[in-house]
N, C-alpha and C positions, 0 to 999 in steps of 0.2 A: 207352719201356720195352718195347714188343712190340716193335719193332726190334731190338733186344736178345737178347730172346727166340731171334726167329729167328736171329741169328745164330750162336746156341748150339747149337742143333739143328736147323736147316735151312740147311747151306752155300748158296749161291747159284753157279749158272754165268754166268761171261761169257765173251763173244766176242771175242776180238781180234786184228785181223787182221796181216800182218807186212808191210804194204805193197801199193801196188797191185800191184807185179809180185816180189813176196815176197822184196824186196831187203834184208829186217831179219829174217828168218826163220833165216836159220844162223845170227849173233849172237847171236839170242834163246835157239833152243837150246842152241849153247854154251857161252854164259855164265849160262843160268837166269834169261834176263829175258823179259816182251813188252817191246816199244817201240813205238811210236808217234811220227808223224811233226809237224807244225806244225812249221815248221824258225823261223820267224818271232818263235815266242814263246818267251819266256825263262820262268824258274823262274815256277812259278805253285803254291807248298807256302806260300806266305802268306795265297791267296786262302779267308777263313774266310766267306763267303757267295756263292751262286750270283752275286748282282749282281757282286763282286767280279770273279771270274772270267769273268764276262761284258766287263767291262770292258776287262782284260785284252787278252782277246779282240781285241776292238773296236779299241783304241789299235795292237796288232801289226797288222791285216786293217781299215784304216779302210774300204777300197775293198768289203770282204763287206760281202753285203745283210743285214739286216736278220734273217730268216729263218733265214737260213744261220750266221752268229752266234749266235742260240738254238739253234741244232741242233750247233754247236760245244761251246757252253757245256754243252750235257746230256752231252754224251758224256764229255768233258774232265773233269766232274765228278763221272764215276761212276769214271774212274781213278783220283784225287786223295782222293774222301770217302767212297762209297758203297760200295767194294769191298774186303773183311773179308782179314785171312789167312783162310788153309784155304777159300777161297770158288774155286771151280773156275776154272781159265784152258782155254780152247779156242782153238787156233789152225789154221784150216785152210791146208795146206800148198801156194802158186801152184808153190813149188818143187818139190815133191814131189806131181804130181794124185793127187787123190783120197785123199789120205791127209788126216790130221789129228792135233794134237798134243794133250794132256791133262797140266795137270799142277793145282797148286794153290798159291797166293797166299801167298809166306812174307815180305811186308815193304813198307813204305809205299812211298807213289810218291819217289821221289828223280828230280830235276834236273842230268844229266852236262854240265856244262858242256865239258869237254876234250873230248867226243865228237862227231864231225865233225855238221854238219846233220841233221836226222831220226831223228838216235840218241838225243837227251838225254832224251825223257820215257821215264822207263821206272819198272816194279814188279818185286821180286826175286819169281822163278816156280819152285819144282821140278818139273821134267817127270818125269811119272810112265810117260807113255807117247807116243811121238815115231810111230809107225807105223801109226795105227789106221787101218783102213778104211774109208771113207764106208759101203760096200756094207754095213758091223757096224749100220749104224746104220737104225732102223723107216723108209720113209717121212713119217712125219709127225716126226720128230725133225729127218730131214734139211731138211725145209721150215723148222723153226723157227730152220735158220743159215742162212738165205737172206740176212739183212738186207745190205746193202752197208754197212752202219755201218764205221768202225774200230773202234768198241767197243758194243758191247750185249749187255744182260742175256736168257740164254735162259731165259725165264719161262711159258712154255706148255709143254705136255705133258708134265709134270712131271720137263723137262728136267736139272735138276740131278742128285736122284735116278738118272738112268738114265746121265748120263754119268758119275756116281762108279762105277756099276756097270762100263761098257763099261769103264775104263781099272782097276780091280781085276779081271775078271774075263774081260773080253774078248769082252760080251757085250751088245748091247742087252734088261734084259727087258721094254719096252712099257711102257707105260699098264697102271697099276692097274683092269683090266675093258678093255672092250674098244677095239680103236685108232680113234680119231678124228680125221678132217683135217676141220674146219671149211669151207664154200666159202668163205670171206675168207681164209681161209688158202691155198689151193690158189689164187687171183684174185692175192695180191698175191705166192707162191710164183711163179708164172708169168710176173710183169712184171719181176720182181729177175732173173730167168734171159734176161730175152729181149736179145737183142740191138738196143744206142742207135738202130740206126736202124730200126728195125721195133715198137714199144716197145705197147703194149697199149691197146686204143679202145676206148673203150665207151660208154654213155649214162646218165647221171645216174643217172636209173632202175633200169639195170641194174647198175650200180654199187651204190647204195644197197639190192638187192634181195640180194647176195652174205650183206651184215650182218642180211639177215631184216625190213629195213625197208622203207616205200613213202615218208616223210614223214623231211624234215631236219631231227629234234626238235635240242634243244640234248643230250640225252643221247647221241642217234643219232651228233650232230655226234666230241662229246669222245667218243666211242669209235673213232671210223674215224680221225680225227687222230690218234689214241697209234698204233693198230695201223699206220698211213703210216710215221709218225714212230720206230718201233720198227723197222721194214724199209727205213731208208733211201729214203723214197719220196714225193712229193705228187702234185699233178695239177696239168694245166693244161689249161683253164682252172682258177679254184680251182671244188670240188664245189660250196660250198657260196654258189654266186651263180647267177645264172640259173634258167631253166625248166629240169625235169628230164629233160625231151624233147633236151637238147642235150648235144652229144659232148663227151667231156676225157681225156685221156693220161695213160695213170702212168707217172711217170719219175723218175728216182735223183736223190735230194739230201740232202747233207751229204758227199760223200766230202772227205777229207783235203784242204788248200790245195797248192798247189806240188806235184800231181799231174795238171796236166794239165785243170783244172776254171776253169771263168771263175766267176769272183765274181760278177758279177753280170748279166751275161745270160743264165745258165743257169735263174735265179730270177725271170723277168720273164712276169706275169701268173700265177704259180704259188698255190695254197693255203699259207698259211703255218700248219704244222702245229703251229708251235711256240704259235698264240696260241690262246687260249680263245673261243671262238664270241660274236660279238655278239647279245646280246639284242634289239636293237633294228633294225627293218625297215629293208633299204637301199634303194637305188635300183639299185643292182646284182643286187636278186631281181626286179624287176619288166621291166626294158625288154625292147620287141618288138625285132629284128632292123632294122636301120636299114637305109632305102630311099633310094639318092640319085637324083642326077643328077649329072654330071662340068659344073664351070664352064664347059665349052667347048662344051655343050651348048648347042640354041635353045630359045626359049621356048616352041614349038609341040610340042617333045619333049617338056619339061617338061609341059606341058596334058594330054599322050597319055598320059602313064602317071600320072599323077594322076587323069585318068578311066577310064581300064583299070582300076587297081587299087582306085577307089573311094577316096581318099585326098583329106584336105585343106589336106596340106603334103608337102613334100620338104626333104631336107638336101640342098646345093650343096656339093659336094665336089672342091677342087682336086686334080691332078694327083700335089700331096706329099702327100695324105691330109689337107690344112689343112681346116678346115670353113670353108664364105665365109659364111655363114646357112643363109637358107631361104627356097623359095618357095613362097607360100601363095594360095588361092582371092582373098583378101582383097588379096594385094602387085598378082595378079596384074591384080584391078581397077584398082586405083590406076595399076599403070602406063602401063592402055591410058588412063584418062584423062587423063595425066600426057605421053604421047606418042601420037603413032599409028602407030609400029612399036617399039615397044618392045622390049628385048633380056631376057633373061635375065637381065643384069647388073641393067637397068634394077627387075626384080622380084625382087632378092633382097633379101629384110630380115636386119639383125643377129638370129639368136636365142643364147638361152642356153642353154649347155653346163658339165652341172654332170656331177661328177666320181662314177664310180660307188659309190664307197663315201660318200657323201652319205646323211644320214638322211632318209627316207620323208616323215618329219611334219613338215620343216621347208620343205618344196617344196611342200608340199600347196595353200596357197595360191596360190603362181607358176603353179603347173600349170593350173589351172580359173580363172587370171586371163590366162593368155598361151594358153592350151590344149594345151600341149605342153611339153616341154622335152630337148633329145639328150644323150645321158649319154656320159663322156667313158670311155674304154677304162681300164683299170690302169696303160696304159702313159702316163698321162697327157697324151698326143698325138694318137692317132686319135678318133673317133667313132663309136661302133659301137651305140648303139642309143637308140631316143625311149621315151617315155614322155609318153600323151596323156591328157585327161581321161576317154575311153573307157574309157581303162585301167583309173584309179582307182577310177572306177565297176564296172569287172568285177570289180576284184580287191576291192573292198568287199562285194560279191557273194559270191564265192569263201569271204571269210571268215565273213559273216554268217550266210549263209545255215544253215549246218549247227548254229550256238548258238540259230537262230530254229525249228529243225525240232526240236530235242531241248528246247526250251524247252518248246514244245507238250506235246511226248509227255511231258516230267518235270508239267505241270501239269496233264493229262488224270490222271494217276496220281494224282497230289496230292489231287484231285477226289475219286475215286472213290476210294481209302481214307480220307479224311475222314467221306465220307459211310457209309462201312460197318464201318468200323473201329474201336472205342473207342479208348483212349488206353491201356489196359494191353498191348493186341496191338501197337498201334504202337511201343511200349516195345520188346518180345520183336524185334523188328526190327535192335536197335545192341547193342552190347556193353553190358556190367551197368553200368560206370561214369559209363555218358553217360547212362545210362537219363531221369534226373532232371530231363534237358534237352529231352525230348520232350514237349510238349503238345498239337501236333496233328499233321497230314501233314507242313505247312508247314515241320517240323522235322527231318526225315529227308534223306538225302543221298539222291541217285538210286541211290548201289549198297546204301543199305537196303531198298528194293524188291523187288532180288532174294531178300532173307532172309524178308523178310516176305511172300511169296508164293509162297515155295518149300514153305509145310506144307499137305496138299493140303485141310484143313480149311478156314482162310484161302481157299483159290482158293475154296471152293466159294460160298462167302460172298455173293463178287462177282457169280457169277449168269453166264458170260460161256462163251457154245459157241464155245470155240475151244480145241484143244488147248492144254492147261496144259506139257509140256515145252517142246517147240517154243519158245510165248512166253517162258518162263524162257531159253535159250539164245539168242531174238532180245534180248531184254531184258541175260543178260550183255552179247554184242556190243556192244549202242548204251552200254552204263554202258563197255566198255574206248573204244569211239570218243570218247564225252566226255571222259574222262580222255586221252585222246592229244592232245585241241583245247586241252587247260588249257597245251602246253606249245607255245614257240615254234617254230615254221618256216613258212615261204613257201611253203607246198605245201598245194595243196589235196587233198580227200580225195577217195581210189580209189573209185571205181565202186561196188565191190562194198560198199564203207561207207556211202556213201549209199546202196546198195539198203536196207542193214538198218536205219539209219536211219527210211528212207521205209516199208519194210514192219513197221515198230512202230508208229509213228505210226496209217499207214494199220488196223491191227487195232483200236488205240485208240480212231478217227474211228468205226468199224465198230459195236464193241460199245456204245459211247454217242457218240450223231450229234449231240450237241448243240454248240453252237459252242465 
């Protein structure tokens, strides 16, 4: 019903583009259509569910990955179900730089069969305006047609709105208040402009800092996917595997098939934008960076950098990137007594090589029974990184630690409004509704805390020389840090959150030393 709605009084604009080198562009305008190219796939006006269409898909492009196929199906499905008459057409002009066309959506998607390759998917279009100027249009508007997509909804900057204006009036007038380019927007404006073989680096971190974030919640996650996946865009490696210390490329994907795009080497170790974030811990967020040795190495090589680097194995690594095992402090015993010049060969053991997207808790045993295990690349053939029981051990740490430090400080609190606090003030703490369910401290959430020591009556109560704002604002902090650990990711927390962490705590310890 609110879809409805909006279609009534809120036209929508889409994007669409007239081919890679705008070889469907005159046609379109002369005859009042877009089109779009898939030359492969036939009438798809039957397809009455996304899966359908997917399928479609699929059967035309069996050789598209996977990824690329979802990224098909969304686009293909906004031409066919999602896009209204009177809903805005935008076509910017390869034929004509720098111009752009405007018109708006006067008729269902129809299938030309008699029309040569590339021409049959098309929508009847009135062009309202064939000449406009990019330079008409805000900076931040013009960023929001960056996408490479063949079709996409321009949905930011209250794009529709302003392109009914430009093409009646011949004018961009901005944002309702003042003009905003978000940096995720200007980050992924920049990698859609840059040219394939120069394409944009950066570091997890810095990546993930664009969207205002330090940590790859599952929220964090389904936002930077849509906005990739809106601009024509993923990374490789995908963001959301590995330390956040390590580099990945933004690079274009989904353009049109039979333009010049491979199926499926383009997409190999890529983020697949199109699927929803796993809840569940891989083995691809955790491995270190794998240390070999080359098979044709000696065993004496082997001993030097296994003492060098403090290490108590090695991956043995042939010439094609095959893994041959591993050689360990343990093999290398055995071999000397097993020979008395023992080779390399002679000290490599079979180990096991589990695939990176493997779950966490199902290895867990293997791991601290074998002590290790190397995890196999994306591309399900090289070997690119171990995971040892150190690890597990750190990264147990890493997680524990911060629900053990705020455990404290929520039951130092607990404590000391127990002990001073009746039961009606701890009431005055939650909303009216819940009130009934308060009977002692025990019953208040951690961001009650902050209501209930925010009235300077209350502080006084407590008896405690330490500035009362200050603590209210360490105390918000550590209540948003606990709410951020409720939700998934493999990233430990910044510096500066365990400082406030550790400096509530630490006031806590302060004002009452008792254990």
């Amino acid at each position: 019903m609110a879809e409805e709605i909006r279609r009534v009084s809120e036209p929508a604009a889409w994007m669409v583009r007239g081919g890679r080198d705008g070889e469907r562009e005159k046609k379109s305008l002369d005859e009042g259509l877009v089109i779009v190219g898939w030359d492969s796939l036939g009438d798809i006006s039957f397809c009455r569910t996304r899966e359908e269409l997917r399928k479609a898909i699929h059967d035309a492009y069996p050789d598209a990955a996977k990824n690329v196929v979802a990224n098909w199906t969304g686009q293909l499905w906004r031409l066919v179900k999602q896009i209204s008459n009177d809903d805005l057409a935008v076509m910017p002009l390869k034929t004509h730089p720098g111009k752009i066309a405007i018109g708006r959506f006067v008729g269902p998607y129809e299938y030309r069969e008699e029309e040569p390759a590339g021409f049959r998917h098309v929508r009847k279009v009135q062009w309202i305006r064939t000449d406009v100027s990019v330079d008409a249009l805000r900076p931040d508007l013009r960023a929001s047609m960056g996408s490479l997509l063949t079709i996409c909804r321009l949905s930011r900057n209250d794009a529709a709105r302003r392109l009914s204006h430009l093409a009646g009036q011949g004018t961009d007038p901005g944002l309702d208040g003042d003009e905003e380019i978000t940096t995720s927007d200007e980050l992924l404006e920049d990698a859609v402009s840059r040219d394939p073989a120069e394409p944009r680096r950066l570091t997890i971190r810095s990546f993930l800092e664009h969207w205002g974030a330090q940590r790859r919640t599952s929220s964090v996650i389904a936002t930077i996917k849509s906005d990739l996946a809106d601009r024509g865009l993923t990374t490789r490696p995908p963001f959301t595997e590995g330390s956040v210390e390590n580099e990945i490329t933004l690079i274009p994907q989904g353009a049109e098939p039979d333009s010049h795009t491979a199926l499926v080497d383009d997409v190999e170790d890529t983020e697949d934008v199109s699927e929803t974030q796993h809840m569940t811990l891989r083995l691809g967020n955790l491995p270190s960076p794998l240390v070999s040795v080359p098979s044709t190495a000696t065993l004496t090589q082997a001993k030097t950098l296994m003492l060098k680097l403090k290490f108590s194995q090695l991956a043995v690594i042939g010439e094609d990137e095959t893994c041959y095992g591993a050689v360990s402090w343990e093999s290398i015993g055995k071999a000397h007594v097993a020979s008395d010049q023992p080779t390399l060969e002679d000290a490599t053991i079979p180990a096991l090589v589990v695939d990176h997207d493997a779950l966490l808790l199902d290895q867990i045993n293997v791991i601290y029974e074998r002590g290790y295990v190397f995890v196999r690349h994306a591309d399900r053939h090289r070997v690119t990184g171990i995971i040892t029981a150190s690890d597990l051990t750190r990264q147990f740490g890493n997680i524990a630690r911060p629900f053990v430090l705020i455990e404290e400080a929520e039951n130092r609190l607990r404590r000391a409004a127990d002990e001073v606090f009746h039961v009606e003030q701890l009431r005055e703490a939650v909303p009216p509704h819940q009130r009934n369910r308060v009977h002692r401290a025990n019953d208040l959430t951690f961001g009650n805390y902050v209501y209930l020591l925010r009235e300077p009556e209350r502080w006084e109560m407590l008896g405690w020389n330490i500035d009362h704002q200050m603590f209210l604002n360490l105390l918000e902090e550590v209540r948003n840090v606990r709410n951020e650990l409720m939700h998934f990711t493999p990233d430990p927390l910044s510096a500066e959150k365990y400082a406030a962490v550790h400096g509530l705590l630490e006031l806590l310890r302060t004002v009452d030393p008792r254990p």
